[in-house]
N, C-alpha and C positions, 0 to 999 in steps of 0.2 A: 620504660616504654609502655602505652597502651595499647592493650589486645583484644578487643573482645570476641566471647567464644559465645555460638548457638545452636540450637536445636528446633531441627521443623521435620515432624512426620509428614511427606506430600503425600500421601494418601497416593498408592498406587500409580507413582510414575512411572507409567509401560509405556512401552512403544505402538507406533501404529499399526507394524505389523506383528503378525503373530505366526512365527515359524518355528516355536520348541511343542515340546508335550506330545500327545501322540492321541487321534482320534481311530481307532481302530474301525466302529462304524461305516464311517465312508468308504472307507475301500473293498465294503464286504459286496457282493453282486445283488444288485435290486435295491441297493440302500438309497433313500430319497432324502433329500436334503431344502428345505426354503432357500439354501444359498445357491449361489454358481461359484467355485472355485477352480484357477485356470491355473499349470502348473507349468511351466517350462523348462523343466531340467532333463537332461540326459538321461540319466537312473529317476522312471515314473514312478517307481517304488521305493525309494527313498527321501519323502517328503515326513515331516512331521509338523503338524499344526499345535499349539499351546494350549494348555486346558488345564483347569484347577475343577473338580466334582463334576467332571463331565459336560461344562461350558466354558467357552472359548472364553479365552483370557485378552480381554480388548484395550484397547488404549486410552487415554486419559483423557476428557475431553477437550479442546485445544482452549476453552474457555476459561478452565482451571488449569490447567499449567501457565496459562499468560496472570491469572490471579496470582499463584502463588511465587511466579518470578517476579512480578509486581512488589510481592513483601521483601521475600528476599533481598530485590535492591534496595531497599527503601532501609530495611535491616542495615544491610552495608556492613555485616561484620566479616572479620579478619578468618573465622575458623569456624565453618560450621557442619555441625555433623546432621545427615539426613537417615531418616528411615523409609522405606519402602519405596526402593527404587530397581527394578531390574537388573539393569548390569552396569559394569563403566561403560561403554559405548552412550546410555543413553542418559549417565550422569555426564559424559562428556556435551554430547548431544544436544544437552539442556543447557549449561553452562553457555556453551558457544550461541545455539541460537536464540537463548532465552536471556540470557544473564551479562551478552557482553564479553563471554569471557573474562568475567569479573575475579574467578576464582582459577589461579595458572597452573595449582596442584591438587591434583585427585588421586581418590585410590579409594576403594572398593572390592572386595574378594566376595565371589560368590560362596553363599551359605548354604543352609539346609532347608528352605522354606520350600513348601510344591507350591505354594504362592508365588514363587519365585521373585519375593520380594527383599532384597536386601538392604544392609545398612552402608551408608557410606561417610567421605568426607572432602567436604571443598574447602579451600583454604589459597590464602593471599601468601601466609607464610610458608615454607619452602617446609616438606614435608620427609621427616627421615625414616626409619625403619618401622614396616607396619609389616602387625602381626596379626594374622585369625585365629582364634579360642573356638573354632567351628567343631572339631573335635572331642572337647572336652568332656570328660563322662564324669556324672553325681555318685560318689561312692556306692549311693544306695540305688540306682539305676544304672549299672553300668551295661546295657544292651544297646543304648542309642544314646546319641552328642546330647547333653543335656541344653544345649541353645538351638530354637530352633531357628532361630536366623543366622546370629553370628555375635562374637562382642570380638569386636574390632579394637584393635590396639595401634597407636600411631604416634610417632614420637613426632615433636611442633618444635620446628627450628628456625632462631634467628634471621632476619634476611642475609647474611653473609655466611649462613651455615656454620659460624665458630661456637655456637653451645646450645645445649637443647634445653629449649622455656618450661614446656612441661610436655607428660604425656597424657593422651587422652584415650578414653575409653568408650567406644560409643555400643550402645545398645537397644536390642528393640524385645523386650520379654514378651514370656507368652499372653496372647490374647484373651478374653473372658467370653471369645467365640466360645461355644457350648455351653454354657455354666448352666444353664438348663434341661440340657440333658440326663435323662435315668434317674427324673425326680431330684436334681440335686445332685449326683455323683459327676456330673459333668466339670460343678462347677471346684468340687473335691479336689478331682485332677487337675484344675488349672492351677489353682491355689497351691497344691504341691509341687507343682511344676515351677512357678514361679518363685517359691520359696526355697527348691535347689537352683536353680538360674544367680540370686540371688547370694545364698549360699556359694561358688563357685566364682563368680565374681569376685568373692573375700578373697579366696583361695587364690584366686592366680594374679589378684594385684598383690598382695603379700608378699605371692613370692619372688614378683618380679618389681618390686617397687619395694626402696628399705625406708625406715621408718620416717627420714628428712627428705624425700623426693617428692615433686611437686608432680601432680597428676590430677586431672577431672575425668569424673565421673558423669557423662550423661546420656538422655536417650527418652525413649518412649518404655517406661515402665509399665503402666499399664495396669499400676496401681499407685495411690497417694503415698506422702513417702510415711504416711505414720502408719501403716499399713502392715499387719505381722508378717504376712508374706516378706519383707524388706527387710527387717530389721535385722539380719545378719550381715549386710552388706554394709552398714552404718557403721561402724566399727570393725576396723582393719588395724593388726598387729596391736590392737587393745585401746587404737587411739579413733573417737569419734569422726568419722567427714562430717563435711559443715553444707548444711546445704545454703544454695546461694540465691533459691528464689522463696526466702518467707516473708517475705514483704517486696514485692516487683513492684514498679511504677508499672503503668498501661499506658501507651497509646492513645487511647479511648477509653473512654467510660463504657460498662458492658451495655450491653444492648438490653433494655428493660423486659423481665418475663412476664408474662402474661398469666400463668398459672406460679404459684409458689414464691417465695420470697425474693429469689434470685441469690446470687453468689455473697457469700458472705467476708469474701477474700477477695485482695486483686490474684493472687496465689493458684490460679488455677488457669490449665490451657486446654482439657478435655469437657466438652456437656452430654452429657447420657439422658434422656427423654424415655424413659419405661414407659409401655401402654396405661392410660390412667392415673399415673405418677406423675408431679410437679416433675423438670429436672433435677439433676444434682450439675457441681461445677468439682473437676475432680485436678489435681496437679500430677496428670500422668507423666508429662512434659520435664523431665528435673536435670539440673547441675549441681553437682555436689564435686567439695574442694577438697584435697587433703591436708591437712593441721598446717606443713608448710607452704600451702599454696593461698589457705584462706584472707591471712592478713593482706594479699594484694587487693583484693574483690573492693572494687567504687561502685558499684550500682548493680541493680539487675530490672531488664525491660520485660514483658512478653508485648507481643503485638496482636491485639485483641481485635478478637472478629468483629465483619457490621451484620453479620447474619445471625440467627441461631442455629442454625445448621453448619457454618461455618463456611469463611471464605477461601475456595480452593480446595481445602484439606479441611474436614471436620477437627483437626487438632490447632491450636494457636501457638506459632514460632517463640521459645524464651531465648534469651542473651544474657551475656555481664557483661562486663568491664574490668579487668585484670590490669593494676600497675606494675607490672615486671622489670 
């Protein structure tokens, strides 16, 4: 049977309204606000508004979410894991009003991000036991979950539920928010953070995956996969994953740069633009297979932006094609 599995970062799909987080300001006496907010609940003191560094955490704009459900159908795959989505409600939310209800099983566990961005999965096929690694502590950092989102664990079952295809593992590592901070030690810590993230990932598919179980690995890494921060994740129980997009067919032809050579790969779904710097084109976006999962893989797509800033979500959607 054919499966295909994919990955699309939607860049902050929040809802419209914003009722977590906690704005203390407001409620002090004399605080002035540009807004007007009108409350109607019983307990006037038990309201909280949403907020990431001190600004309201607002919602997507309806222009890009109808973008990115646009790819999505047009994708039309069987399994696809997302990164940076609120909560289920509003992967359900989106699903139903945006997709069709293309996808009839989800799941989703809120993580650790005060982004309050989490990872999820939509899927056609019938979805069994899923597990959050939210928890998890890096030997060498044991004070806090070494994921600051989550890696999601989900087992992908037959349509008649009699035996599970494979399991997946979806992830969204740390970002290269601050890499510039304190001269450089900003970007110190990301790098080590994502290199136990990475690390840990080894660890807990090993030890819940034996060495012939079919499993994918994918997500928003957040770094390329040749990357040293990575390369302990590449090699579980001694035996290589294969990754499945080093040669993706595109879509489209990439959109022509104006500064710099352009992409040297179809191999990439991230573009970074530094002040005064050409771009780069980076493969944050990856699916990797394990030894006996890889000989199924027939193809691997991404579906390439017509912007340079990107359509919908600054990250570009990849997929394969798995014959199981």
């Amino acid at each position: 049977m054919k499966v295909t599995v994919g990955t699309f970062n939607l860049n902050n799909l929040f809802s419209r309204f914003n009722f977590d987080g906690a704005i203390t300001e407001l409620k002090k006496p004399g605080a002035t606000s540009a807004m007007t907010i009108r409350y109607e609940f019983t307990d006037q003191e038990n309201y909280r508004i949403r907020t990431f560094m001190g600004k309201l955490v607002i919602a997507k704009k309806e222009a890009d979410i109808e973008t990115i459900a646009k790819r999505i159908l047009a994708m039309n795959v069987d399994v696809l894991a997302v990164q940076e989505v609120e909560d289920i409600d509003i992967l359900k939310a989106f699903n139903s009003q945006y997709l069709g209800n293309l996808y009839p099983y989800r799941v989703l566990i809120e993580g650790n991000d005060p982004r309050f961005i989490d990872v999820g999965i939509l899927s056609k096929m019938p979805i069994g036991a899923g597990t959050s690694h939210q928890t998890a502590v890096h030997p060498q950092a044991q004070t806090k979950p070494v994921f600051g989102r989550d890696l999601l664990e989900a087992e992908i079952l037959n349509q008649n539920r009699t035996r599970k295809l494979f399991t997946l593992y979806n992830n969204h590592l740390k970002s290269h928010f601050g890499d510039d901070d304190n001269s450089g030690q900003g970007k110190t810590g990301n790098d080590t953070r994502r290199q136990q993230q990475a690390e840990m990932i080894r660890t807990i598919v090993s030890s819940r995956q034996n060495k012939n179980a079919k499993y994918v690995i994918v997500g928003d890494m957040n770094d390329p996969p040749d990357s040293a921060q990575l390369q302990a994740m590449l090699t579980i129980d001694g035996n290589p994953i294969v990754n499945a997009l080093t040669n993706p067919a595109e879509t489209r032809p990439a959109k022509k740069e104006t500064v710099g050579p352009g992409p040297q790969t179809t191999a990439w779904t991230y573009r970074h633009k530094a002040s005064g710097q050409p771009p780069t084109h980076s493969l944050y976006d990856q699916i990797w297979l394990s030894p006996a999962i890889a000989p199924a893989l027939q193809g691997a797509t991404i579906d390439r932006r017509t912007t340079h800033g990107g359509d919908g979500s600054d990250h570009d959607p990849a997929w394969i094609e798995l014959d199981l």
